[in-house]
N, C-alpha and C positions, 0 to 999 in steps of 0.2 A: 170744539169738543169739550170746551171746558166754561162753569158757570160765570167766569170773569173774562171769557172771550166772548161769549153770549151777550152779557150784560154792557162793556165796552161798544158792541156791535150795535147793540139798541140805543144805545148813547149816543152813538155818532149820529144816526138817524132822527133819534130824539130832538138835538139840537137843532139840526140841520134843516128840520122841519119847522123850530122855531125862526128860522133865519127865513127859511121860505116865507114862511105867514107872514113874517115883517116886511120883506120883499113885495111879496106879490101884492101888499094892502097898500104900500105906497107905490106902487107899480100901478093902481088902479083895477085890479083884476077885482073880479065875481066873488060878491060874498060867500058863495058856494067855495069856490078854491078854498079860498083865505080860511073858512070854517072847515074843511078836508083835512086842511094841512095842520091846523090847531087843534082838530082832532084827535090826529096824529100824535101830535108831540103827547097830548095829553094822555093819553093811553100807552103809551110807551114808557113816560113817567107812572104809572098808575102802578103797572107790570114791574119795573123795576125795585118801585116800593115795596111791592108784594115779595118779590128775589130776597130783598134786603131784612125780612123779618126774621128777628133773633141773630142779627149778623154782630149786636152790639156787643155781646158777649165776647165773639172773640176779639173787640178792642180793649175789652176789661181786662182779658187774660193778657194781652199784649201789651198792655199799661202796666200788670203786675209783673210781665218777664222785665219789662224796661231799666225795675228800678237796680235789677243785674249787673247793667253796664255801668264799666267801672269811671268813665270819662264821664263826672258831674253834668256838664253841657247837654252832650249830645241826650244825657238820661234825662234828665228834667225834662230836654224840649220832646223826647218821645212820649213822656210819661202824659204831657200837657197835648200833644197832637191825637193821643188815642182815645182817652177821656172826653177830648173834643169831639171827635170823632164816632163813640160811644152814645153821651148823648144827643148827637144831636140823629145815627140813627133809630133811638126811641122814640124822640119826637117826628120823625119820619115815619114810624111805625102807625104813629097815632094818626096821621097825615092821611097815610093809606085806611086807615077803620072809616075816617071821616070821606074820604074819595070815591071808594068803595059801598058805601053807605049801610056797612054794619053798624058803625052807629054816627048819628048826626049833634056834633056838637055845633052849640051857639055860634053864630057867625064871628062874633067877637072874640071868641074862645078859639077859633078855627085860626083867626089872624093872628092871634097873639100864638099859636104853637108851630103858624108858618115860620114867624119874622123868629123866634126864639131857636126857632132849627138852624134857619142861616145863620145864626149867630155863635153858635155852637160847630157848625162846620168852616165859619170863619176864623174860631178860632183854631183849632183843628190845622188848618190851613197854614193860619200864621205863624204855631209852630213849628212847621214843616220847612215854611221860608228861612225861619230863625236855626233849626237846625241845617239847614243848606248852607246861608252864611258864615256860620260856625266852622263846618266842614269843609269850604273854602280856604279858609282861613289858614285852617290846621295845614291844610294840603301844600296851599304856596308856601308856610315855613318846611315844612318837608322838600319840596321841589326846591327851595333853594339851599338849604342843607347836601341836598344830593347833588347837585349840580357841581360841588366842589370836587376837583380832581383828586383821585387817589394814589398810593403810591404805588401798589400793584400791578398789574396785568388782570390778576383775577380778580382783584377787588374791583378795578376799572369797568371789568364785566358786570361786575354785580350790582355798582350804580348804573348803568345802563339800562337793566331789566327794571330797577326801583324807578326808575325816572320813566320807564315805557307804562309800569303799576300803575305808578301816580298820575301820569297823563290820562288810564283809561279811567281811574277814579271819576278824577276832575270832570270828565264828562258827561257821566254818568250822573255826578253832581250837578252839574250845569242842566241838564235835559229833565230831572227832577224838578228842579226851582222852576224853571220856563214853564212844565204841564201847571206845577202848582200856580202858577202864577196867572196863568189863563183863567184857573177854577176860582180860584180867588175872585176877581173880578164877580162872578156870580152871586156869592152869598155876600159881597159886600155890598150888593145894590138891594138883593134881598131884604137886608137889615138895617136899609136906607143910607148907607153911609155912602154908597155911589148914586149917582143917577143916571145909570148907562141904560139905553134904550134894547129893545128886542133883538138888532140887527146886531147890534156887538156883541150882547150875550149869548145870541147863536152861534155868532160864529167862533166866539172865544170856546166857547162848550164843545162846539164840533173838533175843534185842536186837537184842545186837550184829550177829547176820546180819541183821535186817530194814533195821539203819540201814546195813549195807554195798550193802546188795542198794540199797536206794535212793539211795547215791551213785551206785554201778555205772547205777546206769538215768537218771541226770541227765545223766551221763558219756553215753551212750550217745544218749541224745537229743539232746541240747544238740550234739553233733556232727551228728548227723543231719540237725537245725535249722538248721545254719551252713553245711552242703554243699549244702541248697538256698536 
């Protein structure tokens, strides 16, 4: 019921259909399938394009809430993940005029604003990595901080609850870096810096939507749960 459950939803498929195509064409199957299922993919990317127009804005504004946070690190790497993130759904934007055939740019021109999108959401990306790192970091000095006995009763309680915080942190951290890391893989072959084939890219794509799709629905509940 919501446009990033939607969008998640067609991701998973998206992928998963690129993973088929790679499949089924070393599988030997009917040029018919293999062009169904690439189709597929392709049209599902197209649509999602379409979802994503003017979305870049709110990475601008979430670039300029970033420079807020008072921890230098963590702010520079959001400030660098949304900006990435920003343009590189402009040139996505442009991706879809071109796909769509509102208007048809030079084939050359068309390449050059694919391979510069991925580039853009690789960095985007790599941000994201670098701020996961960071927040790791931070975490285990906290975790071992807390770890030390206290002289209390109540105090003893109160690192207990800080060490239960910091464990679901940590995870939460952890399960962030892994989605990104899957996506990663994507635009880094995009931008030629990998040369992962169809078969990996699908099915690292299809992951990472599944573990998105299932934040999205915890998000989605867990509210729902709290409203009544």
């Amino acid at each position: 019921s919501t446009t990033v459950g939607r969008d998640k939803t067609y991701r998973t498929i998206q992928y998963a259909a690129r993973f088929l195509a790679w499949y089924e064409y070393r599988k030997g199957a009917t040029k018919e399938t293999v062009a169904r299922l690439t189709a597929l993919k392709s049209q599902l990317g197209l649509s999602r394009k379409l979802m994503r127009v003017g979305k870049f804005l709110e990475h601008f504004q979430a670039a300029l809430k970033a420079t807020t946070i008072q921890d230098p690190v963590v702010s520079y790497a959001a400030i660098g993940r949304q900006l990435g993130y920003g343009f590189y759904l402009i040139l996505d934007t442009l991706q879809w005029i071109h796909g769509a055939k509102v208007y048809q740019f030079e084939k050359a021109t068309a390449d050059k604003i694919s391979k510069n999108a991925a580039r853009f959401w690789l960095l985007g990306l790599t941000f994201s990595l670098a701020s996961g790192s960071y927040k790791t970091y931070v975490l285990q000095q906290r975790a071992a901080s807390a770890k030390r006995p206290r002289a209390t009763a109540e105090k003893e309680a109160e690192r207990k609850i800080e060490l239960a915080q910091i464990s679901t942190e940590q995870a939460a951290v952890r399960y962030q870096m892994t989605q990104d890391a899957l996506d990663w893989l994507i635009p880094a072959t995009g931008a030629d810096i990998l040369g992962l084939d169809e078969g990996i890219l699908g099915l690292a794509g299809c992951a990472s939507s599944i573990m998105g799709a299932r934040t999205q629905w915890r998000a989605v509940n867990g509210s729902a749960a709290k409203s009544k």
